[in-house]
C-alpha positions in Angstrom: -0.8 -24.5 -7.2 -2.1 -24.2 -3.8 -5.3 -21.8 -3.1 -3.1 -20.1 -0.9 -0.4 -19.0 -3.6 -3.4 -18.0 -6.0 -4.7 -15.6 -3.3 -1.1 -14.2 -2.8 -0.8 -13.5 -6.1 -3.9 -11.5 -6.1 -3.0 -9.2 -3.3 0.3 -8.8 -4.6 -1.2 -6.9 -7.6 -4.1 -5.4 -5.5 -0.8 -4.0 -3.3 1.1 -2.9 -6.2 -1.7 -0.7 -7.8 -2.5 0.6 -4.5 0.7 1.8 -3.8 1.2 3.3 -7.2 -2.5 4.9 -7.3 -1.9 6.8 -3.5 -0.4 10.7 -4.3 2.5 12.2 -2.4 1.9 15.3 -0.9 5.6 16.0 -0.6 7.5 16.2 -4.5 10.9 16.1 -5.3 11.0 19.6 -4.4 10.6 19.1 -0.9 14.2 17.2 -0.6 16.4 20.2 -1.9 14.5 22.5 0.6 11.0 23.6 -0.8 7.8 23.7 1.7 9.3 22.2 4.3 6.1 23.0 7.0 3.1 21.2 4.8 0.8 18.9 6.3 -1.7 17.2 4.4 -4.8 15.5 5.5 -6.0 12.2 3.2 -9.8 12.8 2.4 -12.2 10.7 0.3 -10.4 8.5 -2.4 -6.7 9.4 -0.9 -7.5 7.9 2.4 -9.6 4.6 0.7 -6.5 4.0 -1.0 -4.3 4.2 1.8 -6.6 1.9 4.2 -6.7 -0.4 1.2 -3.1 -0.4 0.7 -2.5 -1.3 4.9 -5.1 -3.5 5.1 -4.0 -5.8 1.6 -0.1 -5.4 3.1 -1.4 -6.9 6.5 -3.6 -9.9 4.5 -0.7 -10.4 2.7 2.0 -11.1 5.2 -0.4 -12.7 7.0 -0.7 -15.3 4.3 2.8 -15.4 3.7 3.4 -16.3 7.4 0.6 -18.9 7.4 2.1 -20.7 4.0 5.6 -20.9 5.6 3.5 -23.2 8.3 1.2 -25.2 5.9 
């Protein structure tokens, strides 16, 4: 298995918990008509994990693209 593949695999499960860890501002609520005028600013942990979460998606296309070339 190639380094390459390893380090996928890593941010793969870096992305996944990132993803599941980040909390919506909006609930189910909001789709059948409930505060429809909120806006919520990320602060502190909220907006680590969501520049976490862009940065490992970019790292990890990135090597995706690079191991369709190798």
């Amino acid at each position: 298995m190639s380094i390459i593949v390893f380090v996928q695999a890593i941010l793969a499960v870096l992305l996944v918990f990132t993803v599941l860890l980040q909390h919506r501002a909006t609930g189910l609520s909001a789709t059948f008509g409930g505060n429809d005028s909120s806006y919520v600013q990320r602060r502190g942990a909220e907006l680590f994990l969501f520049q976490a979460g862009v940065v490992t998606s970019v790292l990890f296309f990135a090597l995706t693209v690079v191991d369709w070339y190798i």
